[in-house]
C-alpha positions in Angstrom: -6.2 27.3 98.9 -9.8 27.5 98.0 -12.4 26.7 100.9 -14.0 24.6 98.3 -11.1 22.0 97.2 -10.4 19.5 100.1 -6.7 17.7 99.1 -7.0 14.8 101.3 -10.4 13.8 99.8 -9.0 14.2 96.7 -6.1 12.2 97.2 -8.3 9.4 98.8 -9.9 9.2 95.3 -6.9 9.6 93.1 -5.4 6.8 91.4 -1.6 4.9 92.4 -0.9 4.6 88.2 1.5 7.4 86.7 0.8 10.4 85.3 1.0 14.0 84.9 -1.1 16.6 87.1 -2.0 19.9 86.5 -2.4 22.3 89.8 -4.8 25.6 89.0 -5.9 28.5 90.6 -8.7 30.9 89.6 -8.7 28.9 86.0 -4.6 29.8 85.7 -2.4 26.8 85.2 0.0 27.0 88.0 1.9 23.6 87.6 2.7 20.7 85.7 4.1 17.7 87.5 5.0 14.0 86.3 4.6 11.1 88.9 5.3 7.5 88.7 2.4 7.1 91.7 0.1 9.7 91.3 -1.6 9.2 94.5 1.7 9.1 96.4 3.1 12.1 94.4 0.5 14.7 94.7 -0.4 13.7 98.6 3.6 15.0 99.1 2.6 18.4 98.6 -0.1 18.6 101.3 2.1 17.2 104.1 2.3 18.8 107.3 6.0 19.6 107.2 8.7 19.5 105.0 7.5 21.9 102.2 10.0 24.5 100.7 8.7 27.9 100.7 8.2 28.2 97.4 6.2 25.0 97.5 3.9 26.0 100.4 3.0 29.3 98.1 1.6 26.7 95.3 0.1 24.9 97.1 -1.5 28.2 98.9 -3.1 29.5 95.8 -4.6 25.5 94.4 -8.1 25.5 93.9 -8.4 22.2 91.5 -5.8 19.7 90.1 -6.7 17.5 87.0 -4.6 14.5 86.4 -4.0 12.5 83.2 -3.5 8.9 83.6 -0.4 7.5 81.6 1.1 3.9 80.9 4.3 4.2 82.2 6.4 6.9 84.0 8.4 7.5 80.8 4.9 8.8 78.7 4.3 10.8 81.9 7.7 12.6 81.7 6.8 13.0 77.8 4.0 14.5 78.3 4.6 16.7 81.1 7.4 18.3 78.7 4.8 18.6 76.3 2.9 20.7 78.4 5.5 22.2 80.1 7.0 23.8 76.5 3.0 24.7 75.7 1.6 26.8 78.6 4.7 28.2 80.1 3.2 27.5 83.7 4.4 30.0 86.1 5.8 27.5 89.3 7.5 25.6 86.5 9.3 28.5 85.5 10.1 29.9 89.2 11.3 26.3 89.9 14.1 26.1 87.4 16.7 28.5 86.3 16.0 30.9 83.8 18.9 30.3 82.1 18.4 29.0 78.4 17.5 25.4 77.4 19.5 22.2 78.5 20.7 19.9 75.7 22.6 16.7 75.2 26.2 16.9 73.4 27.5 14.3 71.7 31.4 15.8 71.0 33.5 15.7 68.3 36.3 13.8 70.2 38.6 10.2 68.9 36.7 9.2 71.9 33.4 11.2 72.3 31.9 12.0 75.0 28.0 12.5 76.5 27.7 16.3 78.5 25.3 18.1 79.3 25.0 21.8 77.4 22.8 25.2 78.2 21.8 26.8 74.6 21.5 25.8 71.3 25.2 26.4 69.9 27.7 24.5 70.0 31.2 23.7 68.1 32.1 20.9 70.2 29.6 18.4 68.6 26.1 17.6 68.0 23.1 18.6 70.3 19.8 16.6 70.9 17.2 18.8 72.4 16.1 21.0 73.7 14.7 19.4 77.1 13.0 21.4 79.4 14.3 21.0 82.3 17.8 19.9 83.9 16.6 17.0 85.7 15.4 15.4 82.5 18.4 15.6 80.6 20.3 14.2 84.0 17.8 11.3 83.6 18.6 10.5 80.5 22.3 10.6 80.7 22.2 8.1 83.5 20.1 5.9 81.2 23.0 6.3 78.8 25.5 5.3 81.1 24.2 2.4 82.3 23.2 1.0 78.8 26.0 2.4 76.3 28.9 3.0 78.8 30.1 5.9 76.7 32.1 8.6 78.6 30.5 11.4 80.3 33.4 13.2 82.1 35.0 17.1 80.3 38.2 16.7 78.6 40.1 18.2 80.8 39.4 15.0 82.8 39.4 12.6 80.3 43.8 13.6 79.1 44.7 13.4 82.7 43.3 9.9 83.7 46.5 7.3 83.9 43.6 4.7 85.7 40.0 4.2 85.0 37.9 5.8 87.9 35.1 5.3 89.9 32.3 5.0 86.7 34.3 2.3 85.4 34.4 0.4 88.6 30.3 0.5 88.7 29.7 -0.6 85.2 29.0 3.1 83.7 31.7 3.9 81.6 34.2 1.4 79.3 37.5 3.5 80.0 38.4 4.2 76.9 40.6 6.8 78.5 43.3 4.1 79.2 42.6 2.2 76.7 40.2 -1.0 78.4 38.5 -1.2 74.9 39.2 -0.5 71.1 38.6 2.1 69.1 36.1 0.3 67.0 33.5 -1.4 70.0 34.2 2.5 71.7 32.6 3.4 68.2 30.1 1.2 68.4 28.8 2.4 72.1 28.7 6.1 70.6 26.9 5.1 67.3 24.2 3.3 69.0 23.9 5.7 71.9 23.3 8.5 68.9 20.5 6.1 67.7 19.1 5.9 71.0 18.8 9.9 70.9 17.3 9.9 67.5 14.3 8.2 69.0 15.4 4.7 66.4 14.5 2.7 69.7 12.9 -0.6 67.6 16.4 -0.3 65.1 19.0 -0.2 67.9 17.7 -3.1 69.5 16.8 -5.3 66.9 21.0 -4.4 65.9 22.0 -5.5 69.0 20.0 -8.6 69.1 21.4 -9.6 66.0 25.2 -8.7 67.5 24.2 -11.2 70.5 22.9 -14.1 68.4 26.8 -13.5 66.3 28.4 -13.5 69.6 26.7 -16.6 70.8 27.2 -18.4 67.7 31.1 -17.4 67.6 31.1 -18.8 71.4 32.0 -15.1 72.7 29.8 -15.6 75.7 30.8 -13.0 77.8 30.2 -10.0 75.0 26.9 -11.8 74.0 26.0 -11.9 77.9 26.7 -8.0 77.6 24.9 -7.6 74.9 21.8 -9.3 76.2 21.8 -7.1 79.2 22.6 -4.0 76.9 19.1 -5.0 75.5 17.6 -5.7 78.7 18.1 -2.5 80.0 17.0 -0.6 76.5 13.7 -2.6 76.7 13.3 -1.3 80.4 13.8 2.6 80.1 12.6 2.0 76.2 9.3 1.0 76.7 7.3 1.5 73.4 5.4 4.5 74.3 1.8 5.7 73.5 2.3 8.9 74.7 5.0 9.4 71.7 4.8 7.7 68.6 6.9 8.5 65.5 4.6 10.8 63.3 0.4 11.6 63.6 -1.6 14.1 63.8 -5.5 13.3 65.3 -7.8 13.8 68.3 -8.6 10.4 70.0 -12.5 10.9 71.2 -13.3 8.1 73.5 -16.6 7.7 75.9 -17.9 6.3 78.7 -21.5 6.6 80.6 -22.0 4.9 83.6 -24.9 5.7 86.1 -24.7 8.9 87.6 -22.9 10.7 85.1 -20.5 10.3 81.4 -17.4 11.7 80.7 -16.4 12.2 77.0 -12.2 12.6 76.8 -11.0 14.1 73.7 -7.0 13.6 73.3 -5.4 15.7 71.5 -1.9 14.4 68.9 0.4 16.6 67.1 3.6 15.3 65.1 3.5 11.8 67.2 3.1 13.7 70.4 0.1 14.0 73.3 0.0 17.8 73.6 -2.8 18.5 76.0 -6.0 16.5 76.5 -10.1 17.5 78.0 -12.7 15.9 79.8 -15.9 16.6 79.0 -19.3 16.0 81.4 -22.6 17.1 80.2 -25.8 16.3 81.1 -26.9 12.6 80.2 -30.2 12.5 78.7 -32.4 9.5 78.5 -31.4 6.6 77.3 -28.4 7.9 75.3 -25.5 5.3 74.2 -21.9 6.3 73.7 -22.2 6.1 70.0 -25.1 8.9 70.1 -22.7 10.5 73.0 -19.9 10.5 70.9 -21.8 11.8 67.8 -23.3 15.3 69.3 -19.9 16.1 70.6 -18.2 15.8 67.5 -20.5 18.5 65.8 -20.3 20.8 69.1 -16.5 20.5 68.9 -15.6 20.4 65.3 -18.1 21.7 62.8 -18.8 24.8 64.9 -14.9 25.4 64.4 -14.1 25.3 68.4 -11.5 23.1 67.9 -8.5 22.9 65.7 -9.0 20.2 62.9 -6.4 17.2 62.7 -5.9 14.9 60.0 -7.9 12.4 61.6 -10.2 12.0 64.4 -10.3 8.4 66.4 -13.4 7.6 68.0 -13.9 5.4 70.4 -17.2 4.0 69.4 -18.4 3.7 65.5 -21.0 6.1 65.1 -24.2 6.0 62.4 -23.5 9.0 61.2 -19.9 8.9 60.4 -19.5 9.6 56.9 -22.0 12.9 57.0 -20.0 14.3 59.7 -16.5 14.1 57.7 -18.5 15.3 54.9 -19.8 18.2 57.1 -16.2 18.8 58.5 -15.1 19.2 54.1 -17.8 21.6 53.6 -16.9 23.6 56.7 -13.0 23.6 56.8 -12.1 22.6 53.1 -10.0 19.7 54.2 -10.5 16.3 54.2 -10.7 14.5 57.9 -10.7 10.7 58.0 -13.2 10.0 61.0 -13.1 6.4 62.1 -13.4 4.1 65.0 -11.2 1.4 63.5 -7.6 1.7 64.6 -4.3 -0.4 64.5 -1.1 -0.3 66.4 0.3 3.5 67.7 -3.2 4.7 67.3 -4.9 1.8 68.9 -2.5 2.1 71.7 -3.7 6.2 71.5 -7.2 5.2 71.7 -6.6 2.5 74.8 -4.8 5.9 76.9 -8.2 8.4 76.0 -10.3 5.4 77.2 -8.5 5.2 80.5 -8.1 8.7 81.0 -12.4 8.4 80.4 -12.9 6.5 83.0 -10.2 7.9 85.3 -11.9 11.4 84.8 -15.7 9.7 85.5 -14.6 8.0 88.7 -12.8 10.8 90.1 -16.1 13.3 89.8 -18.3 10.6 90.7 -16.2 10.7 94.0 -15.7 14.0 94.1 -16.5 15.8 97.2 -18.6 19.0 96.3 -20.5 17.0 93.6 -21.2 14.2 96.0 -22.8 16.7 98.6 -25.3 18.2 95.7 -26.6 14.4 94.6 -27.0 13.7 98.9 -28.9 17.3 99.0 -30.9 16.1 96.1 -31.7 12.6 97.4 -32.6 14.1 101.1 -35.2 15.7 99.5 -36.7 13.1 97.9 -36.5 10.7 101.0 -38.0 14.2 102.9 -35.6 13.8 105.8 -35.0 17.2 107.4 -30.9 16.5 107.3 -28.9 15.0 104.9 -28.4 11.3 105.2 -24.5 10.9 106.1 -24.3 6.9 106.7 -25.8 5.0 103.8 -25.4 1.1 103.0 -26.5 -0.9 100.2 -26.8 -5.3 99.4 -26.3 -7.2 96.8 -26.1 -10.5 96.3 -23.3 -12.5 93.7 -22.7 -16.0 92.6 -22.4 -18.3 89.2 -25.4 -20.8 89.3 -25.5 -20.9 93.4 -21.7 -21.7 93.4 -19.9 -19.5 95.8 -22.7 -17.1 96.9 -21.3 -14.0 98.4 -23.2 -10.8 99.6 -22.0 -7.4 99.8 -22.3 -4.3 102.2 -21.1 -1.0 100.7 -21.0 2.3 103.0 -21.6 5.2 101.7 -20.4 8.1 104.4 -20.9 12.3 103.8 -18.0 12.1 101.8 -18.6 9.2 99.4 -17.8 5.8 98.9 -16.5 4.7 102.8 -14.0 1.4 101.3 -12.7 0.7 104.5 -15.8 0.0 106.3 -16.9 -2.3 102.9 -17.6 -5.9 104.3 -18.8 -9.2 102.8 -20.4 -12.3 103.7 -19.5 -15.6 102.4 -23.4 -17.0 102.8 -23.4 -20.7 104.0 -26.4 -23.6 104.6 -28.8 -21.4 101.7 -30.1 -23.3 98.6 -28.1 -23.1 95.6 -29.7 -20.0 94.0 -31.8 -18.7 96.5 -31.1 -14.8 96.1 -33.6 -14.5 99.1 -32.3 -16.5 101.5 -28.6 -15.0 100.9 -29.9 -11.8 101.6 -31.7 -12.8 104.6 -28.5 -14.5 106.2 -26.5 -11.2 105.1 -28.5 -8.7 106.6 -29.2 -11.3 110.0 -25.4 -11.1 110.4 -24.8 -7.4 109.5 -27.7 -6.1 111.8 -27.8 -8.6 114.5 -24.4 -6.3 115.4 -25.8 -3.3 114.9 -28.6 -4.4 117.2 -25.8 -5.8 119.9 -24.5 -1.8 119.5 -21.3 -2.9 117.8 -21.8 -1.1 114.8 -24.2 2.2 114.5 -26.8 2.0 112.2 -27.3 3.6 109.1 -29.6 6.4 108.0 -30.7 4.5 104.8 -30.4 0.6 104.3 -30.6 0.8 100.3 -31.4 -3.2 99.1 -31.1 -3.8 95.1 -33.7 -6.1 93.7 -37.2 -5.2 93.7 -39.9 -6.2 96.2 -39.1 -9.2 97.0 -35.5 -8.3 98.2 -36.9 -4.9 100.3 -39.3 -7.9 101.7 -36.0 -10.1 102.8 -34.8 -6.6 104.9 -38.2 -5.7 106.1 -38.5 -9.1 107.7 -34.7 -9.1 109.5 -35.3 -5.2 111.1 -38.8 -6.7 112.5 -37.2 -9.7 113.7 -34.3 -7.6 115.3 -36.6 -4.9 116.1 -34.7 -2.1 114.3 -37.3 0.1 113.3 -35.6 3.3 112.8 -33.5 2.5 109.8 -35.5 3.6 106.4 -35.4 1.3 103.8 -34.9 2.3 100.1 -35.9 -0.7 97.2 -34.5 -0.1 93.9 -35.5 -2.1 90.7 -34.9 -2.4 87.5 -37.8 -1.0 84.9 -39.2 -3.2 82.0 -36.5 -2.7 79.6 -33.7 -3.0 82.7 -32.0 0.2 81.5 -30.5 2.6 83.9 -32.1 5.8 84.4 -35.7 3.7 84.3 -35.8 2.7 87.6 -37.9 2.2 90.3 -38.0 3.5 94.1 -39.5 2.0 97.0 -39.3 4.6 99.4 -40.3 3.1 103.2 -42.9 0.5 101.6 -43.4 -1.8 99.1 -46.5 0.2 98.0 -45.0 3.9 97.7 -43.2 3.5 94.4 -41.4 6.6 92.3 -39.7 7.1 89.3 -37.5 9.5 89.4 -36.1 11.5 86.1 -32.8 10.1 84.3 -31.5 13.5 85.4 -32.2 13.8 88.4 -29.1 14.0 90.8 -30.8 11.9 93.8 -31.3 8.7 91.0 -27.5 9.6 90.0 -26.3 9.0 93.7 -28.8 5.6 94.0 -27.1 4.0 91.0 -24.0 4.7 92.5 -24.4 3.4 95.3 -26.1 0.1 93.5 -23.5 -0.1 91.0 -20.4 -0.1 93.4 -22.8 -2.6 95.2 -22.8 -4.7 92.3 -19.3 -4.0 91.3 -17.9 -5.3 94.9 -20.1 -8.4 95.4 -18.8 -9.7 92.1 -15.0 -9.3 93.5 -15.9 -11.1 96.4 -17.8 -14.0 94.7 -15.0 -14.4 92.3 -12.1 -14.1 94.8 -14.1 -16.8 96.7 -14.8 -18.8 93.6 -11.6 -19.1 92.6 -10.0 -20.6 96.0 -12.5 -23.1 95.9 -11.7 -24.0 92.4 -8.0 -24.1 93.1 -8.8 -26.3 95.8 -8.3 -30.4 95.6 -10.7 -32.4 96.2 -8.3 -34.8 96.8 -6.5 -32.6 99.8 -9.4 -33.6 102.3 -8.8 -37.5 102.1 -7.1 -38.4 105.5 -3.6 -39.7 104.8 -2.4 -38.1 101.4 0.0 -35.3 101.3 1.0 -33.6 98.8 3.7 -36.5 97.4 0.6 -38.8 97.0 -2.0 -36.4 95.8 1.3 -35.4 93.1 1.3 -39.5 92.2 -2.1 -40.1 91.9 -3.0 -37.1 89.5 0.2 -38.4 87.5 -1.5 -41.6 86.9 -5.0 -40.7 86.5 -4.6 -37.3 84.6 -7.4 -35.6 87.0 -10.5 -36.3 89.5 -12.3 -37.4 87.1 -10.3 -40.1 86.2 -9.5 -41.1 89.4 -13.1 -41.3 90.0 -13.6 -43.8 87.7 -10.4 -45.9 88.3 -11.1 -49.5 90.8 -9.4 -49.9 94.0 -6.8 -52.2 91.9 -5.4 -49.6 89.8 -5.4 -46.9 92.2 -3.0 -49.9 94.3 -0.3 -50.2 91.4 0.1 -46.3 91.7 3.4 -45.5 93.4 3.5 -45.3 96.8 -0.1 -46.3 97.9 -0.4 -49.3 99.0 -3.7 -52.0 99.2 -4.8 -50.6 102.7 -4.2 -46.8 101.4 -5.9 -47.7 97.8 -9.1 -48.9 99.8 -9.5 -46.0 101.9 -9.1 -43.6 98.9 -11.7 -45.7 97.2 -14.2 -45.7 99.9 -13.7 -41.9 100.4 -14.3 -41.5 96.7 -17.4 -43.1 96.8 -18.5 -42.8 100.1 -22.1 -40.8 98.9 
């Protein structure tokens, strides 16, 4: 395993959604691997024990894995075929037999039967293939099972039966063996399993939902109760997949730029089908927007012929010069590509998976460990410490108009983002609105500990907001008399766009503006951004219990039952504000005495 590539970082950073990974070493594709959990799947292969021998060899020669984020686990198992079929990748190959392809059979039988079949002739009965490994023909068999009931055991076994056996007793086969259903519904099971095969997923249940609604109707209730969990199940392992669509051929472009760096993921569809998929980060200039992102890449890619050409390429943003790029693209190729950013349906659902697979990619080399240590190298020498800062926090402050102020502390340790050590402060007794005063009671509560040698302090204290923030933290270290922590200010410039910002370095008075380049700047937005991004959680979190709260649960003497009647009556506070003590007496259950002390409460201010 390379010195460089640290597993157990990158697992901290990976995400739990599902998805196919892609293990490398010295640029060779070594494996391809589906996973309903990604995070849980790929930390498997760097436990301490446990590991076949012919996994601790992969795993010996992994140097980078790149995942891609899918919707469900079924467009994951999709997609890893895909890829599987495409690069050949040697572990996949040493893993499985070398014998040839496994198929489905459907056989040519009164009563046919689902098996499973190496190669690519047969005379028994149809195939559906090829899959590329056993495993995923054994899934889907057991899929079949459970949904059609159709018959899965040889011949030989089937003439010999004289009772039904064990996969009739657990609901995965109809028996047709000794005869527990007719020839016609037996029929049925096969025709609609052959559907299911045939991809006709949105067919075969729409057929069946119609066979439920005749069965209801003819007051069959048990076969319509059948039916509907016959549809139940197809609509669980069917799931309408983006991964796979029917037909299409296009590249899905879709960006993203966030402070610190942009990531431009082009997806690549052939015949319906994902067949590979890039990231892309290069260097964000000034002030670009995804449009003008999306735009350069599209000449870099396309009209210099480094790509293959699609029918159609999906963008995720509308770009200005749209129509002289496809006209570019004619003069260059001959063919006519439709380039839009306006998408329905299969490709809309397309351009929703290259969007999250964007923002995946960003935030996992934003986190990354090696690029994380170059932007801290960067920003020590800007700060002019002789070492590079390893404990790093940063405030901010979030509320909606002074409602449910909340602060934020984020850690950021030599390795990234710290999560576990993120704390906020629900601020209490400060004006409604008073940014100042929040972050004065924040960083008195934070520090004050720090000071009482609970928590060490950190090398930088980064505060969001401009002078008079840095001012708010200036005053609590004098007050606690922590004078070794350096302070760092960051504010907004003029226009309030990133990369235009400015540094208070120590002071108030030493202000920098760094380039929009610049790797230290990269790792301050950052750090100010996931700032941002968790004191907003917080507030709302916090919002939102106290909007679910009743007023009317603090007035001494009504439970629930009462507090049920009098909103029944009323309609809401509001209303029950303005009722008189009279009506709030004829409400059920409260009584004149009860009636007056609600009133009074009410309108004790």
């Amino acid at each position: 395993m390379s010195q460089d590539f640290d597993p157990k970082h990158f697992v901290q950073n990976l995400t739990s959604r599902p998805g196919v990974y892609r293990m490398y070493g010295n640029d060779e594709l070594l494996y391809v691997g589906k996973a309903k959990n990604l995070k849980n799947r790929v930390s498997s292969y760097f436990r301490a024990t446990g590991l076949s021998t012919k996994t601790m060899a992969l795993v010996s020669r992994i140097d980078a894995i790149e995942v891609t984020v899918t919707k469900s686990e079924t467009e994951a198992l999709l997609l890893e075929q895909t890829l599987i079929k495409q690069h050949r990748p040697p572990y996949n190959i040493l893993l499985r037999d070398d014998k040839s392809y496994p198929y489905i059979l459907i056989s040519n039988h009164q009563h046919p039967a689902i098996l499973f079949r190496r190669g690519n002739k047969s005379k028994e009965g149809k195939l559906y293939g090829p899959y590329p490994s056993g495993s995923a023909v054994k899934e889907s068999m057991i899929t079949m099972q459970k949904v059609f009931k159709v018959r899965q055991c040889e011949d030989s076994v089937y003439t010999n039966r004289t009772r039904p056996c064990l996969q009739y007793q657990i609901k995965r086969c109809s028996a047709p063996c000794v005869d527990l259903i007719s020839d016609e519904e037996y029929q049925e099971d096969v025709r609609h399993a052959r559907m299911f095969l045939e991809g006709k997923n949105q067919e075969l249940t729409g057929e069946i939902t119609q066979q439920m609604s005749i069965a209801a109707s003819d007051m069959e209730f048990e076969r319509a109760a059948a039916l509907r969990d016959q549809i139940v199940q197809l609509k669980h392992v069917q799931e309408e997949q983006n991964v796979y669509g029917q037909t299409g051929d296009a590249d899905v472009v879709a960006a993203i730029i966030q402070p610190g760096g942009l990531c431009v993921h082009v997806m690549m569809v052939r015949q319906g089908k994902v067949v590979g998929s890039k990231s892309h980060y290069p260097k964000m200039p000034i002030e670009i927007t995804e449009s003008e992102l999306i735009s350069s890449i599209l000449a870099q890619l396309y009209i210099g012929g480094i790509n293959e050409l699609p029918r159609s390429i999906i963008l995720s943003h509308a770009i200005e010069d749209q129509e002289a790029i496809a006209e570019a693209l004619f003069e260059t190729s001959g063919k006519k590509i439709e380039v839009t950013s306006s998408v329905r349906g299969q490709r809309a659902r397309w351009l929703d998976l290259a969007k999250l697979n964007a923002e995946q990619g960003l935030q996992a080399r934003l986190s990354d460990k090696r690029n994380h240590f170059s932007r801290i190298t960067a920003l020590q020498k800007v700060l002019g410490f002789k070492e590079p800062p390893t404990h790093m926090e940063c405030f901010d402050i979030s509320h909606s108009s002074g409602e449910a102020t909340v602060a934020s502390c984020v850690v950021f340790g030599p390795e990234g983002p710290d999560k576990k050590r993120y704390r906020s402060f629900n601020i209490e007794g400060v004006a409604a609105g008073d940014d100042y005063g929040a972050m004065h009671q924040a960083l008195t509560r934070r520090y004050k500990r720090v000071k009482d040698g609970e928590l060490p302090p950190p090398d930088v204290l980064l505060i969001d907001g401009g002078k008079g923030q840095l001012k708010q933290a200036q005053d609590v270290l004098k007050e606690l008399g922590l004078v070794d922590i350096f302070l760092l200010g960051v504010a907004k410039g003029d226009t309030r766009k990133p990369g235009l910002e400015t540094l208070y370095i120590g002071s108030k008075e030493d202000e920098v503006v760094l380039p929009p380049d610049s790797s230290a700047l990269h790792l301050i937005q950052h750090i100010r951004d996931e700032a941002h991004r968790f004191a907003i959680t917080a507030h709302r979190r916090r919002r939102d219990k106290k909007r679910r709260h009743s007023a009317l649960e603090n007035i001494p003497g009504i439970g629930p039952k009462r507090r049920k009647e009098l909103l029944t009556a009323f309609g809401g506070y509001q209303e029950l504000l303005a009722a008189s003590q009279a009506d709030i007496a004829k409400v059920k259950g409260i009584g004149g005495n009860t009636a007056q002390e609600i009133y009074l409460y009410l309108h004790k201010s």
